[in-house]
N, C-alpha and C positions, 0 to 999 in steps of 0.2 A: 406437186400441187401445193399450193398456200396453206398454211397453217393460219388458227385462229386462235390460238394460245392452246392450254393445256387443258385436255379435255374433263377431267376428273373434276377441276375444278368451277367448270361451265356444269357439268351434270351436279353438283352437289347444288348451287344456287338451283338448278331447274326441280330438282326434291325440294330443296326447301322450300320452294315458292309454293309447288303442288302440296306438301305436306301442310303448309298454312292454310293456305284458301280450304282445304279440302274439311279440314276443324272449323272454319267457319262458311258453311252454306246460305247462314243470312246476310251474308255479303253480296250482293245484289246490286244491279244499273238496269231499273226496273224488275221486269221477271228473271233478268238472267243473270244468274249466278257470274262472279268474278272469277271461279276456275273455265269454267264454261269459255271465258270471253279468253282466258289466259290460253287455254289448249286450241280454240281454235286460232288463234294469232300462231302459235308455235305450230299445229299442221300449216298454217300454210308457208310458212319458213322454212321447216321441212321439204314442204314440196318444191320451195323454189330452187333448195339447194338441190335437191334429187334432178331436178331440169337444167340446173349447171351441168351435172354429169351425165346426162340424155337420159335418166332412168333405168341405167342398166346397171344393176346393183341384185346382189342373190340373197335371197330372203332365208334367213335360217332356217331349223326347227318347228319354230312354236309359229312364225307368221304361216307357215305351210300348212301346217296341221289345222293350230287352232282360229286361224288368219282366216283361213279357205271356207269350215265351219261358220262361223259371225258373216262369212259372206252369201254364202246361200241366205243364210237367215236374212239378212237384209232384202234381198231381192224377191226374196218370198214378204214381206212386210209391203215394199213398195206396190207387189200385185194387189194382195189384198187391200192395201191403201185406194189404188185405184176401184177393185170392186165395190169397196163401200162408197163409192162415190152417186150409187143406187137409193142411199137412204134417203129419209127425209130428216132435215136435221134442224134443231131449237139453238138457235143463240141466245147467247146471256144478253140481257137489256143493261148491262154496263157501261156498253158503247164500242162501236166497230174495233175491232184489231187483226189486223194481215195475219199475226201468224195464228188465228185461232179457226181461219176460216178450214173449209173442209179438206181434204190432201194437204194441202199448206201445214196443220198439224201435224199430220202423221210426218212431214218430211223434217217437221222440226224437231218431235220427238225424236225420230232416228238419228238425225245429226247427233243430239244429247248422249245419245246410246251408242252412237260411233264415236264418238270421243273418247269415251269412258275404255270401251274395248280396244282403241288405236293406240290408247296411252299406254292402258295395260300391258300391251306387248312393248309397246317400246321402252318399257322401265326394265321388263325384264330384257330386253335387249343389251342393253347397254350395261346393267349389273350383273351380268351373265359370267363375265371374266373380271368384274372388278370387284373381291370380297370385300375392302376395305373401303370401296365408295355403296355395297349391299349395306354392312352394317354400319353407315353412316348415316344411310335412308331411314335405316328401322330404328338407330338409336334417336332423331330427329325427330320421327312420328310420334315418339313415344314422350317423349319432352313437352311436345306441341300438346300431344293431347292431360299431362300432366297440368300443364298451364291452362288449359282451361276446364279444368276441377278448382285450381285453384281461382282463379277470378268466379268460379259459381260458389265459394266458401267466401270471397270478400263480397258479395253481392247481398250475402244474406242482410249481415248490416245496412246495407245501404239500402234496402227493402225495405227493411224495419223502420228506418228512422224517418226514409225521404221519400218512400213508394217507387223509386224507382226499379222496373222489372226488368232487370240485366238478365242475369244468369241464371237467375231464378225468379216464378211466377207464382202470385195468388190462384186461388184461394189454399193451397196444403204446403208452402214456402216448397215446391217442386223444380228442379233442377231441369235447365235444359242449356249448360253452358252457351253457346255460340249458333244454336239450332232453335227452330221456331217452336220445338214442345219436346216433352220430357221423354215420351218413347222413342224415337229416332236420336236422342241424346246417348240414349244407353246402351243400344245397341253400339254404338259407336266407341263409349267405351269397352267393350268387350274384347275389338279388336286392339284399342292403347294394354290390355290388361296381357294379351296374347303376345302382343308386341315386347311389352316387358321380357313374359318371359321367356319366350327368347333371344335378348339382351343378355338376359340371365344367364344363360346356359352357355350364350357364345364370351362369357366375360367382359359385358360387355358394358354391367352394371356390376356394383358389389351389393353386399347386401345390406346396408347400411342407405343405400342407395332407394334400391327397389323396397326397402321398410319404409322409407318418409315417403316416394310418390304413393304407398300402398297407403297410409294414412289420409292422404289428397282423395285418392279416386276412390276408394270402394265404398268412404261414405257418401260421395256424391252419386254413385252407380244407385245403394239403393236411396237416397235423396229423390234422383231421377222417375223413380216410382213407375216403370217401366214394366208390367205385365209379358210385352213378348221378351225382354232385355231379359228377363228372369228366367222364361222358360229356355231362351236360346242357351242360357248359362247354364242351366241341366241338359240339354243338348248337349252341350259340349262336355260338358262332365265326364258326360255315359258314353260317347264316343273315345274321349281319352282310356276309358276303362277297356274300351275294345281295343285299341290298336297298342296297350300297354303290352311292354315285353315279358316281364316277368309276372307271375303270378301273386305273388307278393306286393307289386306295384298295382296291381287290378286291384285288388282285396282293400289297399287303402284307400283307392281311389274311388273306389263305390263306396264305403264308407263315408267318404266327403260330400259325395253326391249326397249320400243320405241326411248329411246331417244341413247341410246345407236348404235340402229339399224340407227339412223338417223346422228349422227356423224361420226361413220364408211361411209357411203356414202357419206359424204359432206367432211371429212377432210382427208384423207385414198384414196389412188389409188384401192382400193377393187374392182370396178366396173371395172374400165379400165385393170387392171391384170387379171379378172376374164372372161372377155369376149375376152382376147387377147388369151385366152384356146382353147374358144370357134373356136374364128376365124383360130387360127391353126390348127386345130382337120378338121376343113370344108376343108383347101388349100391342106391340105395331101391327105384327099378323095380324092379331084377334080384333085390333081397330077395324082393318083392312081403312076402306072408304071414310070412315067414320074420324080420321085422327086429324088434327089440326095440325097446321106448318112448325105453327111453336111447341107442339107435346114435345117431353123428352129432352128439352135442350133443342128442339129444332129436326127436322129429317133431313140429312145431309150426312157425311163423312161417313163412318166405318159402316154405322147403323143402317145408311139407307142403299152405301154398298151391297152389304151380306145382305142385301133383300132385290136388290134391282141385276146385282151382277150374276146368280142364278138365270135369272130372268133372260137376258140376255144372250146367256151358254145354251140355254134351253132354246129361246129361238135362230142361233147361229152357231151351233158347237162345231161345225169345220172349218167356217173362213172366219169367223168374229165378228165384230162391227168397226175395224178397224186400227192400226192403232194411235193412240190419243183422244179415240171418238168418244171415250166417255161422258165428258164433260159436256158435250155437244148431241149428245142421246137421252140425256140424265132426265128431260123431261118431255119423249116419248109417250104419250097414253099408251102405247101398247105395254111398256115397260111399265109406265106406273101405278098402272091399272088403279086410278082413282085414288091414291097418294095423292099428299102437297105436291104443287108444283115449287121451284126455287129461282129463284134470279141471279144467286151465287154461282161463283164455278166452282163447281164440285168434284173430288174427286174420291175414285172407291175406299182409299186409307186402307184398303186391305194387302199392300207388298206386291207381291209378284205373282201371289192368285187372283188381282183383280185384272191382270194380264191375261188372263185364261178367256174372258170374253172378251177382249180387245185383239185377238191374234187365231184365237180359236185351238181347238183340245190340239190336234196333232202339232201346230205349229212353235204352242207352250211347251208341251213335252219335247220339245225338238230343242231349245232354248235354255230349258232344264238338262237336257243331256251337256252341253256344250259350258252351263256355269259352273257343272262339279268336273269337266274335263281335269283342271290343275289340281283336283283333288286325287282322280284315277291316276292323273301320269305321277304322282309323288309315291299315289301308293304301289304303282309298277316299278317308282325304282330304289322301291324301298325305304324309303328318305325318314328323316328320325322324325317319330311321335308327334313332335311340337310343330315340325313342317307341317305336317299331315293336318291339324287342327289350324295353323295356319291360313291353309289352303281351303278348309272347309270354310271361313268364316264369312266367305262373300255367297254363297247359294242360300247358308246360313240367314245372314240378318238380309236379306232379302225374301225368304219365306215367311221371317217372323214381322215383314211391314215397312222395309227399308226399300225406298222408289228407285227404281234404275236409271235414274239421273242423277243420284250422289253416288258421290265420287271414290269416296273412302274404300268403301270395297271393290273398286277396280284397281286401287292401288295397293291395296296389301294383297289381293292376288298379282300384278305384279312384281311384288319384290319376292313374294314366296316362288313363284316361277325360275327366278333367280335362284333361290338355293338349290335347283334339280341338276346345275352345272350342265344342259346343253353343250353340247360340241358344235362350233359354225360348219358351215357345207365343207369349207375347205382347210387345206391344215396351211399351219404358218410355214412360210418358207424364207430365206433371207431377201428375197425379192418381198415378203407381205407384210412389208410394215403398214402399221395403221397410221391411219390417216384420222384426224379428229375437226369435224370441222359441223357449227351450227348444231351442236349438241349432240351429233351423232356420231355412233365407233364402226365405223365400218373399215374391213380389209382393202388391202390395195388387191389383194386377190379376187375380192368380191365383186368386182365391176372386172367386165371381160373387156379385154384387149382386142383391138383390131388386131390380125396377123400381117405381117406386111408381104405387100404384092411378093410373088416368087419373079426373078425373072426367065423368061424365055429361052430354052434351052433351043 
């Protein structure tokens, strides 16, 4: 069969590419992101070269396992897509758009969210037996996202003198490198921070190294001014304290958490922006009817989520309304029981519990079982500490407000899935050599052979 050069080095450009786009999500051709436009070109490449070989090709591991799981789920999504199609539904006076209409949404969302899971796997695919192109992924991602720390520290100047809002935005010079605001910036770094260090540990940085990017990022991390970025980071803290080996490494390590958790409230507005949530979230109840579209900064985004997506669970907590129908229910009377209406497209800002009424209770928790899955199988095969936090960092910054159409946390659980070393279905034999072709490693094994005819005794 044809070769198309050397495969190791067609997968490094195919990270690198994913690794860039992935740090800049405001990269955009219209609504849709440039990763987006990038992975679906590459599935269908994929597919065509799958249809050269008739499709008969055996799926490891984690397409089996975790493959089969994202697939139910899908098929349970398209049902309920269809039952909401019962609503009565508000479009925005913006102006017609195909994909916002009703199902048409939900199919595009899913597309967004089959991308993100088809990649996933296919990174760990393909780094499964290549260490040396693994940590060439993580030491890339971790560069990319060092670079843009730094262009949000050259940005400040250029703030100051010329108004221009790069990297960072008025009114508190707030950090959001390469991302349309500051919370989903920082989340983001958390995983470049995780990435580090395991750089670190696999030698992959020295330390000379990981001390100047730690100069870059951690003032930009709290620059970012990020509220869930903060908490996920004691998240992670107290979870490193659990799965620490020794007793001695626990002791320090909550110690860090402590101290850490204790500058955050002394130096840091964390407490006073955190509870000023609070207190708007209470004046809006207590307006009910009575509050205007402009109180507050406007009723939209987090605020008129955490009041409408209740709302919503309460009148559909089995099947949902859909999902993507937020945007397009947002100004329901029944939901907004005498609330502003809005003419924006709106959407809840609350992560991956404002999924909860878009999918419905059982089908969320179903969803939740399946994105800590690469955190269960690391911790079933034992896998060191910094996997483990690795692997947690995508259910992670998705609980604390990260949309499951970026992309970043589909890809560092794919390369973490890589370090679990998987074994393919079949073993190598001098008949299996790989074959590398369109970005893909697949066995000569792995596609079955016709047996030829026996003849006629």
């Amino acid at each position: 069969m044809a070769s198309f050069g050397a495969a190791p080095a067609r997968h490094k450009i195919f990270l690198a590419t994913v690794c860039l786009l992935a740090a800049a999500p405001i990269a955009k051709i219209g609504d849709v992101q440039l990763l987006e436009i990038f992975f679906f070109f590459h599935l269908l490449w994929l597919l065509l070269v799958l249809a050269f070989h008739r499709f008969r090709v055996r799926l490891n591991y984690l397409w089996r396992s975790i493959g089969t799981c994202y697939a139910i789920f899908f098929i349970a999504v398209l049902a309920l897509a269809l039952a909401s199609l019962r609503f009565r539904f508000y479009h925005s006076e913006q102006g017609f758009n195909f994909l916002k209409l009703p199902f048409v949404l939900s199919i595009a969302r899913a597309t967004e969210f089959f991308l993100g899971v088809f990649h996933m796997l296919y990174i760990a695919s393909i780094l499964r037996d290549d260490h040396p192109t693994r940590i060439y992924a993580v030491r890339f991602y971790f560069w990319t996202g060092f670079a843009t720390a730094c262009f949000t520290l050259l940005s400040c100047p250029l703030l100051l003198s010329t108004g221009l809002m790069w990297g960072v935005y008025f009114p508190n010079m707030r950090a959001r490198g390469l991302f349309n605001e500051g919370g989903p910036y920082g989340l983001f770094l958390i995983s470049i921070m995780v990435a580090g260090l395991i750089l670190y540990r696999a030698k992959g940085l020295t330390r000379f190294q990981i001390s100047l990017a730690a100069m870059a990022i951690i003032p930009v991390f709290f620059m970012a001014q990020s509220k869930s970025a903060i908490l996920a980071c004691l998240f992670l803290f107290l979870l490193n304290v659990v799965v620490a080996g020794s007793f001695r490494l626990k002791a320090s390590l909550l110690v860090g958490a402590s101290a850490f958790a204790l500058a955050i409230l002394t130096l840091t507005n964390f407490t006073r922006d955190f509870m000023g949530y609070v207190d708007t979230y209470q004046l809006v109840q207590e307006a009910g009817t009575n509050l205007e579209g402009s109180a507050y900064g406007g009723f939209g985004g987090r605020l008129a989520g955490a009041i409408l997506v209740p709302r919503m669970i309460a009148a559909h907590p089995a099947t949902g309304i859909g999902l993507g129908n937020y945007p397009i229910l947002f100004n329901d009377p029944h939901y907004l029981q005498g609330l502003p209406y809005t003419v924006d497209w709106e959407l809840p800002g609350l992560g991956i519990v404002g999924y909860v009424a878009e999918l419905g209770i059982p089908l969320f928790l179903y969803l939740l079982v399946i994105l800590c899955a690469p955190f269960w199988l690391a911790y079933r095969r034992k896998s060191a500490p910094i996997i483990l936090i690795f692997t947690a960092v995508q259910p992670l910054v998705h609980l604390f407000g990260v949309q499951l159409n970026f992309y970043y946390p589909w890809i560092c659980s794919g390369i973490a899935l890589s370090f679990l070393s998987f074994k393919g279905p079949v073993k190598a034999t001098k008949q299996s050599k790989t074959i590398r072709f369109a970005s893909l490693s697949i066995r000569r094994a792995d596609f079955p052979r016709r047996q030829p005819s026996q003849p006629a005794h």
